[in-house]
C-alpha positions in Angstrom: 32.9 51.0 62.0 33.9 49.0 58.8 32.0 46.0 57.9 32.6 42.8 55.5 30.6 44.3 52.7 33.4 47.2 52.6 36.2 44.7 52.8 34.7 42.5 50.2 34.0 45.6 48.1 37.7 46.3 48.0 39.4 43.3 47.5 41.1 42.8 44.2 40.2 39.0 43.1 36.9 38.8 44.1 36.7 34.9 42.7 35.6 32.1 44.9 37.9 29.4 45.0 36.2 25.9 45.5 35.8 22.1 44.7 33.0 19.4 44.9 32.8 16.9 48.0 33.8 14.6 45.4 36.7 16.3 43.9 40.1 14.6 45.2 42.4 16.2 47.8 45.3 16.8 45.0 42.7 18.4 43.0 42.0 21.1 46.2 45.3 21.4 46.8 46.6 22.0 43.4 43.5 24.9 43.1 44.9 26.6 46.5 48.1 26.9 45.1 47.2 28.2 41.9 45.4 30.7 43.3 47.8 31.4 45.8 45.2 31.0 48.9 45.2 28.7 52.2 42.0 27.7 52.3 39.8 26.4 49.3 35.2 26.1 50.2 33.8 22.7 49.8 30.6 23.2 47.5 27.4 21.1 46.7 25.7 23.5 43.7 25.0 26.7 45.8 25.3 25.4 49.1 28.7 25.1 51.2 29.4 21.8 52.6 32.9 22.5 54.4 35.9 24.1 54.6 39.3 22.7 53.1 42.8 24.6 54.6 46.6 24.2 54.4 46.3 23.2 57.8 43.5 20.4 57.3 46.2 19.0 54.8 49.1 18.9 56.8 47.1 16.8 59.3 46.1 14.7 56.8 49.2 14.1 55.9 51.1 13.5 58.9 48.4 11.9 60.9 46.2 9.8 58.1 48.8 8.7 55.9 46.6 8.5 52.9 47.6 9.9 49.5 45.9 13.0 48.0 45.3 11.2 44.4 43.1 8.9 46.1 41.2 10.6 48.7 37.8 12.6 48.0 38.2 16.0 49.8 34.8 15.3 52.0 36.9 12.6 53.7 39.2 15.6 54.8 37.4 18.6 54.8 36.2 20.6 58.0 32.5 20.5 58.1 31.4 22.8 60.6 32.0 26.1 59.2 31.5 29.0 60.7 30.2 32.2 58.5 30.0 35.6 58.6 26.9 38.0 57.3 27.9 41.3 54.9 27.2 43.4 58.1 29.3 41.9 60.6 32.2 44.3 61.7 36.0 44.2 60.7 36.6 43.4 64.8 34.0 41.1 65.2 35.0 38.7 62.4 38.6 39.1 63.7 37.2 38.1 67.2 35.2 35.3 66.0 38.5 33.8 63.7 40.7 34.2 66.9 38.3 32.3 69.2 38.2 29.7 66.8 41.6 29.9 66.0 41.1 30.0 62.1 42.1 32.4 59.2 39.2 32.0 56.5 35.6 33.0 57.2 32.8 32.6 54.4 30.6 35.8 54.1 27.0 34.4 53.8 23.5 36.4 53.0 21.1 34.5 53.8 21.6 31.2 51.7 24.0 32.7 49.3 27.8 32.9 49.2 29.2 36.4 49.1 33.1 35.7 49.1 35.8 34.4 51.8 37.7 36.7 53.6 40.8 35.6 55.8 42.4 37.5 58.9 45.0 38.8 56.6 41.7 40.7 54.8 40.7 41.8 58.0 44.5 43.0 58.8 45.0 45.1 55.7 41.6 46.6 55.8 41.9 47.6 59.7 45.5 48.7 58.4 44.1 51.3 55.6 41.4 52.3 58.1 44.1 53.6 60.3 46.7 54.8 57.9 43.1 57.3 56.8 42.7 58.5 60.4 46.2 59.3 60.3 45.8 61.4 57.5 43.0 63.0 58.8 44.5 64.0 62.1 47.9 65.1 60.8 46.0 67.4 58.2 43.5 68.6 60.9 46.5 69.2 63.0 48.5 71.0 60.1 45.2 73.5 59.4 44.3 74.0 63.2 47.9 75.3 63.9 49.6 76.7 61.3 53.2 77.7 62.9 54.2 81.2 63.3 52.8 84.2 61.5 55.6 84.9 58.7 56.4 88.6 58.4 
């Protein structure tokens, strides 16, 4: 079974995208879309305070009103995160973000931030995983019967 140390050991931008508590929402947004992600961690120094997503905007937004020049992002953020450990399996964390109905997940050891994966992570990786097995059983299949003797 495949775990998030694997997944994080082959992803291809392995940065951590994140703002202070302080930082303003226009400054998290503008970061997410630079970096091309949805959802951008809330940091105090080492330690993760929350959880800022394209989804926690578009409530803000629609339901608060407020403009993102003048809002801190702690006003906004999610602040219960929920986190992931290296060892936890691909299915597991893609149980876990369909309970909860979220796509990012930060990968924690102990007190110390590994990286962020997001269902579409777990998706590709689960997707390679079987694409291998595949492979596998075709060319098992292939050397175990090898067609007709040829004369």
């Amino acid at each position: 079974m495949h775990t998030v140390r694997e997944l994080l050991a082959a992803k291809s931008h392995r940065s951590i995208i994140y703002v202070g508590p302080d930082d303003t929402v226009f400054e998290a947004v503008t970061r997410m879309v630079k970096a091309n992600v949805g959802a951008i961690l809330v940091m105090d120094g080492p330690r993760v305070r929350g959880i800022m997503t394209e989804r926690d905007y578009l409530r803000f937004v629609t339901e608060l009103g407020r403009t993102a020049r003048d809002t801190p992002v702690l006003d906004l953020m999610t602040r219960k995160v929920l986190y992931v450990t290296p060892d936890t399996s691909i299915p597991e964390v893609m149980a876990l973000m369909t309970e909860a109905r979220i796509r990012h997940v930060p990968v924690m050891e102990g007190e110390t931030l590994l990286g962020l994966v997001s269902i579409g992570d777990c998706v590709k990786q689960l997707t390679h995983n079987q694409e291998v097995q595949l492979r596998t059983l075709e060319a098992y299949i292939a050397d175990a019967y090898p067609g007709p003797a040829m004369p």
